[in-house]
MARDOPA-323794 format. One line per field, with one value per residue: residue number from 1; x, y, z of N, C-alpha, C in turn; residue in three letters; chain. Coordinates in steps of 0.2 Angstrom, whole numbers, plus 5000, padded with zeros to 4 digits. Layout:
BEGIN
num = [NUM;...] $
n.xx = [X;...] $
n.yy = [Y;...] $
n.zz = [Z;...] $
ca.xx = [X;...] $
ca.yy = [Y;...] $
ca.zz = [Z;...] $
c.xx = [X;...] $
c.yy = [Y;...] $
c.zz = [Z;...] $
residu = [Ala;...] $
chaine = [A;...] $
//
This chain:
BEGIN
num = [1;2;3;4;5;6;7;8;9;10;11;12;13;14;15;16;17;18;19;20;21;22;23;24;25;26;27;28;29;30;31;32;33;34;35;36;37;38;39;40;41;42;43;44;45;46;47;48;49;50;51;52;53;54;55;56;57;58;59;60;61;62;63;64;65;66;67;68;69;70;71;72;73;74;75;76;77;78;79;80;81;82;83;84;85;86;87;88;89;90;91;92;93;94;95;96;97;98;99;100;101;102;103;104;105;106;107;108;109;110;111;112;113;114;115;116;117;118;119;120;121;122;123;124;125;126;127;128;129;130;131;132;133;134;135;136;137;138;139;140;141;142;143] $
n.xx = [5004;5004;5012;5003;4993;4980;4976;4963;4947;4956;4957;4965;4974;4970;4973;4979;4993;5002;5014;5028;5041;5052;5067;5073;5071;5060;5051;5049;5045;5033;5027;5026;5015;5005;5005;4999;4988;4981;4976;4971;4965;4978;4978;4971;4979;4989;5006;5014;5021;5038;5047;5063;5068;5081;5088;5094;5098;5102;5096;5085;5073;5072;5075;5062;5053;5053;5058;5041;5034;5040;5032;5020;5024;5026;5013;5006;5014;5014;5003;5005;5003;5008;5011;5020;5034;5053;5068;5081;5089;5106;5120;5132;5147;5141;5128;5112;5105;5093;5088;5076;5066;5050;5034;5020;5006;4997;4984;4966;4954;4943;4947;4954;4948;4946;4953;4956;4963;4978;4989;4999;5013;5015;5023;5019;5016;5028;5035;5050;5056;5065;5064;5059;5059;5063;5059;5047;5037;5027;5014;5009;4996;4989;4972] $
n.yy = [4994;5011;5023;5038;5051;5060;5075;5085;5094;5107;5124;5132;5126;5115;5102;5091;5083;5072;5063;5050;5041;5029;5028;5040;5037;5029;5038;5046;5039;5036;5049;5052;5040;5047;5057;5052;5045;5055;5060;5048;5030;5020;5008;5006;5007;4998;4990;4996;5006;5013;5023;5034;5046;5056;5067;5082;5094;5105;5105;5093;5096;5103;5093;5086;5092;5096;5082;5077;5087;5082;5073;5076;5084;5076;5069;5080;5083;5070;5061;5052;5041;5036;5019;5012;5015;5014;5022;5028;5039;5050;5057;5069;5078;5087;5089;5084;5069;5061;5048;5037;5026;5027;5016;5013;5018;5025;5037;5033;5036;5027;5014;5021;5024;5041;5055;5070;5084;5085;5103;5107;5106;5115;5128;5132;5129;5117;5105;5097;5083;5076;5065;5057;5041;5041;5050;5063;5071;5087;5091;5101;5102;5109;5109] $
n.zz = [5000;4997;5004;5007;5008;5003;5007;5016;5018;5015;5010;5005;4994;4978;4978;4987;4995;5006;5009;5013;5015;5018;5013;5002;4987;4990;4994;4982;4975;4979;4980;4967;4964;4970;4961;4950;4955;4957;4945;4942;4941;4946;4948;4935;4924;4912;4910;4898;4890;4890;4900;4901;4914;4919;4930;4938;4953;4965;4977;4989;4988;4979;4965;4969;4965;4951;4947;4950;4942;4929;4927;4925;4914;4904;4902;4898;4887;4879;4882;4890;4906;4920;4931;4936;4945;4945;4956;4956;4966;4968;4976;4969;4966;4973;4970;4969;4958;4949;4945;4934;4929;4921;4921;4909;4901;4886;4891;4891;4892;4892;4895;4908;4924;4924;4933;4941;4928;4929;4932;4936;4947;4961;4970;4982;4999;4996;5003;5008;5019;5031;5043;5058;5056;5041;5026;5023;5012;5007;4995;4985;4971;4955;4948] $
ca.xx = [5000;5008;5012;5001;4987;4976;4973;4955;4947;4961;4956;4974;4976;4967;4973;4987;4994;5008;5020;5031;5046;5057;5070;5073;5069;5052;5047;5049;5040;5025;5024;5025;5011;5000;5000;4996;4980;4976;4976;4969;4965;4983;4978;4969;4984;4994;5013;5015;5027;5042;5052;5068;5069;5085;5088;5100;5096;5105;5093;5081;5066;5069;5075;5058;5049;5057;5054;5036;5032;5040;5027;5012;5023;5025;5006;5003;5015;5015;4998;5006;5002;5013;5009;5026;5040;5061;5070;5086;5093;5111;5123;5138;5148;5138;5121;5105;5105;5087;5088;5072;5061;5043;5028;5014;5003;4993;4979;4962;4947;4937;4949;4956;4944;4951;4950;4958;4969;4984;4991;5005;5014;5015;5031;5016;5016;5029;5042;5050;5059;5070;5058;5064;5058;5064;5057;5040;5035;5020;5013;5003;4994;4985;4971] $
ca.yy = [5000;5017;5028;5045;5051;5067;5082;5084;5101;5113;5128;5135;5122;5112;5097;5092;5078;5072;5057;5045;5035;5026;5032;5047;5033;5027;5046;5050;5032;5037;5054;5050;5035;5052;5063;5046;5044;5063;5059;5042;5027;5019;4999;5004;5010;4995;4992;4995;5008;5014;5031;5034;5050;5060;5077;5087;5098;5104;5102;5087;5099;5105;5088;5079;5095;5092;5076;5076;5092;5078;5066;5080;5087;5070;5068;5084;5081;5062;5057;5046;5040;5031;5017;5009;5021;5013;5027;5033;5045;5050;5064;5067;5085;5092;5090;5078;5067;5056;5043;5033;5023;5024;5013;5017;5019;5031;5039;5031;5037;5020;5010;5020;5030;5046;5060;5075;5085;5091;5104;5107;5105;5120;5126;5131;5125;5114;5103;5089;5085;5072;5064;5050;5035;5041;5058;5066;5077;5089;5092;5105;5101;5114;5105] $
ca.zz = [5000;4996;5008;5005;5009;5002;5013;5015;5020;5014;5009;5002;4985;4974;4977;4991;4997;5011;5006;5016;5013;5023;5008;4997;4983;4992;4995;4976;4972;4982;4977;4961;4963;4973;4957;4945;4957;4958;4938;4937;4946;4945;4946;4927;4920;4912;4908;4889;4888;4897;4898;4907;4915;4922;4933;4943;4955;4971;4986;4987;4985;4968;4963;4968;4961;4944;4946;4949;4934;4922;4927;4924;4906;4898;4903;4894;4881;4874;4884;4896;4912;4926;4937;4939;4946;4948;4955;4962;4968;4971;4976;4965;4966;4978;4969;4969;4954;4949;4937;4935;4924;4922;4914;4911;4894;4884;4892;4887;4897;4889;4899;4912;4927;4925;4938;4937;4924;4936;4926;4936;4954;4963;4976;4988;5005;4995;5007;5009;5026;5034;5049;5061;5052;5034;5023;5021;5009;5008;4988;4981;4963;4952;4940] $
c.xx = [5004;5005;5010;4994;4986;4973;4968;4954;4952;4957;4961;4974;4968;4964;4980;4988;5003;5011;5024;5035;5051;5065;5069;5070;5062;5048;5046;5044;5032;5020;5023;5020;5005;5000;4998;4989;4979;4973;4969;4969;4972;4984;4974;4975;4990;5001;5013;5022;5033;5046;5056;5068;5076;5085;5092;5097;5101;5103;5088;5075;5064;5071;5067;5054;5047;5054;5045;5032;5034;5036;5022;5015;5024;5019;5003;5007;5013;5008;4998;5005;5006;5010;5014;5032;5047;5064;5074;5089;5101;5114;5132;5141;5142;5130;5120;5106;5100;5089;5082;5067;5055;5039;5026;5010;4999;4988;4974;4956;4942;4940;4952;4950;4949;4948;4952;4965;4973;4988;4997;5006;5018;5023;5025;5016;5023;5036;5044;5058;5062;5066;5063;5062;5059;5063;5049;5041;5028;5020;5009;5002;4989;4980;4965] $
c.yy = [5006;5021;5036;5046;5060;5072;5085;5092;5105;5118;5134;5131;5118;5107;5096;5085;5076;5065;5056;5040;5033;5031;5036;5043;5030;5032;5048;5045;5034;5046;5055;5046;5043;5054;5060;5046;5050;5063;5053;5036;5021;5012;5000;5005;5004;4996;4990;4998;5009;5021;5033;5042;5053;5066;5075;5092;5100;5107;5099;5093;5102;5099;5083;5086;5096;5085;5074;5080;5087;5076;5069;5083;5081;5068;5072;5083;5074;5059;5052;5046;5034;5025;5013;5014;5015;5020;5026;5038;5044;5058;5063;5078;5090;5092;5083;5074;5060;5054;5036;5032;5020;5022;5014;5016;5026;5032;5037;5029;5031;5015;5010;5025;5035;5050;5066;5077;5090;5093;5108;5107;5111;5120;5130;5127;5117;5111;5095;5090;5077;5070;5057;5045;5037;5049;5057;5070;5080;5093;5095;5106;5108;5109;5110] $
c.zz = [5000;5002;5007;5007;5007;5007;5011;5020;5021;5010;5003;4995;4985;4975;4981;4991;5004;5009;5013;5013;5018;5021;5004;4991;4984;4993;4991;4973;4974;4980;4971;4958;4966;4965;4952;4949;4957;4948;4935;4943;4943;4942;4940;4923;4917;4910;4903;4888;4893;4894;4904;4908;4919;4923;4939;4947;4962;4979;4984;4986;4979;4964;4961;4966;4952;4942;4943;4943;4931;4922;4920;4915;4903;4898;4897;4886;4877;4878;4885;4901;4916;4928;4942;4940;4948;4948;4960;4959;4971;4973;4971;4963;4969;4974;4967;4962;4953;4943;4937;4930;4925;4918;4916;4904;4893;4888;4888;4892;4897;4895;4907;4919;4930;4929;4936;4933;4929;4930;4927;4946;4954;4969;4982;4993;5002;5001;5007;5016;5029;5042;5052;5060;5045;5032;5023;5016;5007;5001;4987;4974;4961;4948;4939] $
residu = [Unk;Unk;Unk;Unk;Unk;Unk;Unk;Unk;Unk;Unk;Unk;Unk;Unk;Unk;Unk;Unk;Unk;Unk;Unk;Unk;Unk;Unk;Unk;Unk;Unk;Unk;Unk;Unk;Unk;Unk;Unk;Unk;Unk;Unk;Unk;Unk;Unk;Unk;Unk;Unk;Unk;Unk;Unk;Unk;Unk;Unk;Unk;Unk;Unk;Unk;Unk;Unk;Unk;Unk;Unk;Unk;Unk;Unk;Unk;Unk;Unk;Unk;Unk;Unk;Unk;Unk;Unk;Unk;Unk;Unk;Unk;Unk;Unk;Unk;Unk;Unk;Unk;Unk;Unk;Unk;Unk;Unk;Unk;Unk;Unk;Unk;Unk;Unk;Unk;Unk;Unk;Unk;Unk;Unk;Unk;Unk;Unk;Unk;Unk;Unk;Unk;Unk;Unk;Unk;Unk;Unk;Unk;Unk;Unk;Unk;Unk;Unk;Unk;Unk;Unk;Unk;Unk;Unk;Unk;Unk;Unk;Unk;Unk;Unk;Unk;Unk;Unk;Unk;Unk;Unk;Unk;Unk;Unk;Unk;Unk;Unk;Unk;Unk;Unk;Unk;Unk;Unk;Unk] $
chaine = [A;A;A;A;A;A;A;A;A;A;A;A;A;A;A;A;A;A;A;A;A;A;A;A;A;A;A;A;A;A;A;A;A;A;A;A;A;A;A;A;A;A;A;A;A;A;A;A;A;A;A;A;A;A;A;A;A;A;A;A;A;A;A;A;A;A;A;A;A;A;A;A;A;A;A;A;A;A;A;A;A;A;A;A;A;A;A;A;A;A;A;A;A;A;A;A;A;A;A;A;A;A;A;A;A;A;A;A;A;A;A;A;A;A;A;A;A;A;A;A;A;A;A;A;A;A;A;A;A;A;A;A;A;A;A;A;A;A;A;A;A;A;A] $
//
């Protein structure tokens, strides 16, 4: 069961969500499975295709903000959708480095229950933070 859950009477966004990972890799996995459900319900979504992604950033917050904008522009661009995330992360000269491959297929409303169109992730209320059983992070969506 992924670690996230939707924040319910807010008043400030859209569409929020808070995340949990043990690992920097299982806080990017689960935030990444959070903006594929804000989209879509993730268990329709089979594995046809695959697309590697890479980024650089140099503090984990613009790495997993980065991160999660590709999700929402390859969505907008190529009319993909996730439901399988591999992801790590490293450090190397002093900055963040993602490398991770996601499946996922075309969007196709017949097949898939679609919710909403997130039409992009915001740096409001955005954080991610080091806790003592692993990382959180707190996500704010526009759709």
């Amino acid at each position: 069961m992924p670690s996230y859950k939707f924040l319910e009477d807010i008043t400030w966004a859209d569409l929020a969500f808070r995340a949990q990972g043990q690992t920097i890799e299982e806080l990017f996995k689960n935030c990444a499975l959070a903006v594929t459900e804000a989209m879509v319900d993730p268990q329709t979504v089979a594995v046809k295709e695959e697309v590697e992604v890479k980024l650089e950033a140099g503090t984990l917050d613009d790495l997993l903000y980065d991160f999660l904008s590709e999700i929402v522009a390859i969505k907008d661009a190529d009319g993909l959708l996730f439901s399988q995330f591999d992801v790590r992360v490293g450090r190397k000269n002093g900055k963040y480095e993602l490398s991770a491959k996601l499946e996922g297929e075309e969007v196709d409303p017949d097949v898939q229950e679609v919710r909403d169109d997130v039409k992009a992730v915001t740096r409001h209320h955005f954080e991610v933070a080091k806790v003592h059983d692993g990382y959180e992070a707190q996500v704010i969506l526009d759709v």
